[in-house]
N, C-alpha and C positions, 0 to 999 in steps of 0.2 A: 504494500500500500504506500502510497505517494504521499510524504511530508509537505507541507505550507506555510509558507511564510504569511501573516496578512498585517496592516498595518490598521491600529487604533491610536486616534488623535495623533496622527502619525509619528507613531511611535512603532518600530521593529517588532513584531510577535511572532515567535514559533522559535524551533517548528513543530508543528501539532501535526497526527493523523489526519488523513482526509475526511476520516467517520467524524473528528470530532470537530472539522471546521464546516459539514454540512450538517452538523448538529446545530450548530452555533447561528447558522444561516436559517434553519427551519424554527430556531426560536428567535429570530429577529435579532440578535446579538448583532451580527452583522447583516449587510443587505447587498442591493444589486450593486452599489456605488463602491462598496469594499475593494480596495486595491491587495493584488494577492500575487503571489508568486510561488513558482517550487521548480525545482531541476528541470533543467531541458528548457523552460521559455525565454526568449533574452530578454524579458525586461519585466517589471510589475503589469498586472490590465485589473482591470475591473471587473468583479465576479461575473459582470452581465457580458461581457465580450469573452470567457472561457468557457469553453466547449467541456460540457458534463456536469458546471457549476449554475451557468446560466438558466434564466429563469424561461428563457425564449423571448426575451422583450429586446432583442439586440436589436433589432429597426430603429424601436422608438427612443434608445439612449444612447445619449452622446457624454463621454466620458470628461469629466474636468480636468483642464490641465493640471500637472501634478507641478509645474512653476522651479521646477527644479529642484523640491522638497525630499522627493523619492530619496530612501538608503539607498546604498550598494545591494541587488538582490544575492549579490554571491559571497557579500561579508560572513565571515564565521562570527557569530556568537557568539561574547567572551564571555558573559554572563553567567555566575555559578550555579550548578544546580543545587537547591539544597544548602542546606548551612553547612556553607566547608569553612571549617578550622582544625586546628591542629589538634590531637587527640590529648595532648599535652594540656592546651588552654580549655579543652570541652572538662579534663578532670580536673587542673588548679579552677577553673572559675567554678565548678561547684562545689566542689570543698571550702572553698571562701567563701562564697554567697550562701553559705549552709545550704545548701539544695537548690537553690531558687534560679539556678541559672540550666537547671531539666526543663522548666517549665518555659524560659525562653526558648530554649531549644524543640522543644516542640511547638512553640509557637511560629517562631521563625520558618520551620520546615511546613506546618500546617498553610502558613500564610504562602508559601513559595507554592505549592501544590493549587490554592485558589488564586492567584493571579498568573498561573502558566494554564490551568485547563479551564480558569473564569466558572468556578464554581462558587454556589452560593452559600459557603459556612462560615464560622465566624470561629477565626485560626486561634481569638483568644479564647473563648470559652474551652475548646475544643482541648488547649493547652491545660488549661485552668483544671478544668476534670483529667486532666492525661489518664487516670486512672480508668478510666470507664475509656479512651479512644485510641490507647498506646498500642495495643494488636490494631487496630486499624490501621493506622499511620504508619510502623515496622513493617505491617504486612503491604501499604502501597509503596514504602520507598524500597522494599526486597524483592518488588515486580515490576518496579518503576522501568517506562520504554527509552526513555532518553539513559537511565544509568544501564543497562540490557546493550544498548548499542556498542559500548567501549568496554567495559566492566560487568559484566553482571552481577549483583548480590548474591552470595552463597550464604549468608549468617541465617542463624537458625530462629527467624523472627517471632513465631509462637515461644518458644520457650525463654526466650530472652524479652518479652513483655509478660509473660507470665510472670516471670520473677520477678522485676521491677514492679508488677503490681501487686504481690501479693507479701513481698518483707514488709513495708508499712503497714499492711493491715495487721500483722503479726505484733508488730512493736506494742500495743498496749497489753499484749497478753501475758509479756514482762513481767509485771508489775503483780503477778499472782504468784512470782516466782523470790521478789525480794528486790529490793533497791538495788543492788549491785547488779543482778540479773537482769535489770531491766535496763542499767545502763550497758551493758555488754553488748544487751540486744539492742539499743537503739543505733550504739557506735558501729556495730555489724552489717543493719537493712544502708547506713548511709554511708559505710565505707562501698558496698557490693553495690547498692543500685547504680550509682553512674558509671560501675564497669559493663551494665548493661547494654548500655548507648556506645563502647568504644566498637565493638566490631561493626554497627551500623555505620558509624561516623569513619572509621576506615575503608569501608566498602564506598561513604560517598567521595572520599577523596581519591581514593583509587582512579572511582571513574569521571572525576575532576583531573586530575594528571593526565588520563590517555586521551586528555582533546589536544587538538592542536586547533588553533592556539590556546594554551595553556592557559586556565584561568587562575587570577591571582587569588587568596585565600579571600573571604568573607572578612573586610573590612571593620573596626571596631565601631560599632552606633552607641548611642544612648542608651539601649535597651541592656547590652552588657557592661555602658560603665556602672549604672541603674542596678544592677546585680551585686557588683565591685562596692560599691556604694553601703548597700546594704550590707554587705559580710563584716566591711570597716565598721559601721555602727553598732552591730550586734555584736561582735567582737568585743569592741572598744567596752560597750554596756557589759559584759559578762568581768572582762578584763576590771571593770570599775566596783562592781560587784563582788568580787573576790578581794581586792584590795580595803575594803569597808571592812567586809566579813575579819578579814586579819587582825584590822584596826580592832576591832568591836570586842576581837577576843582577848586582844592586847591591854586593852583597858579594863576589863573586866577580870583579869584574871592580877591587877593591882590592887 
């Protein structure tokens, strides 16, 4: 099946299946005016002048000049799939940000999946619960067609969201075991759950490295200095915390 390029608010999109750009066209996403392209034509046309895309109304439309706006249709895409970073920074940033930087991580990836196939979910809830949509998400980036084309996933995505889903449910059962027990087990579910995420996250860099051209790693945003951010103040509060307690014993014990 034939990939496509097509351009929104002319901006570069794909490339996506052919099933899923006359998906896109049968719900109005795009229309006869959609400038598109894919291997073998020399140049962008408009869905109503290709043959198989067209609506049959090529008499009565005359295509807008494209004013010299048009990309290059044979640019490669440097654009990462998926949140590639380094499997180093996916484990220090969660370890610092006590956990909280899974949940970017799935957001990020969620959000990458609805603005490449223009699906209608909402990447933060979706994150937010990860527990209730982590086998969803592992299971579409482990079938995923664009990481399939260079690399394909081989990581064992069922069992590796299973477990990430089910040591936290575990962790308050701890606590029928004795304080120590329970801290054992909390330091346990969140040292193991983010080694969950490393063999996905190396299967997506994997198949980030075999493009040509190479894309560069997933830039730092807001959302993980936001993470950073938070580890520093939780920290800081625990670190402050322990420093009173010392005091408090110290005085007390004059």
């Amino acid at each position: 099946m034939r990939e496509w390029y097509y351009l929104d608010n002319e901006t570069k999109t794909g490339p996506v299946p052919e099933g899923l750009l006359r998906a896109k066209l049968a719900r109005g996403e795009l229309d006869q005016k959609t400038w598109v392209w894919t291997e073998g034509m020399p140049g962008w046309q408009p869905v109503a002048l290709v043959e198989g895309l067209s609506d049959g109304n090529v008499p009565e439309y005359t295509p807008p000049s494209p004013d010299g706006r048009l990309p290059d249709p044979a640019a490669r895409d440097a654009e990462t799939w998926f949140l590639h970073v380094s499997v180093a920074r996916l484990l220090v940033m969660t370890y610092l940000s006590f956990g909280i930087f899974q949940v970017y991580w799935c957001y990020r990836n969620w959000r990458y999946l609805q603005q490449r196939d223009g699906e209608r979910i909402s990447p933060f809830w979706r994150a937010y619960f990860g527990i209730f949509w982590m086998h969803d998400l592992l299971g579409r980036i482990r079938r995923d067609w664009k990481l399939a084309t260079t690399c394909p996933p081989t990581f064992p995505n069922s069992a590796l969201a299973t477990t990430w889903v089910v040591l936290p449910l575990l962790a308050p059962f701890g606590r029928l075991l004795g304080e120590t027990a329970s801290g054992v087990i909390v330091l346990a579910f969140a040292t193991i759950m983010p080694l969950c995420l490393v063999p996905v996250q190396v299967a997506i860099n994997r198949a980030n490295r075999a493009r040509e051209p190479r894309p560069r790693m997933s830039p730092w945003t807001w959302g993980q200095w936001a993470c950073l951010g938070y580890g520093v103040v939780v920290f800081g509060l625990m670190m402050a915390e322990a420093v009173l307690k010392v005091m408090a014993e110290r005085g007390g014990g004059r």
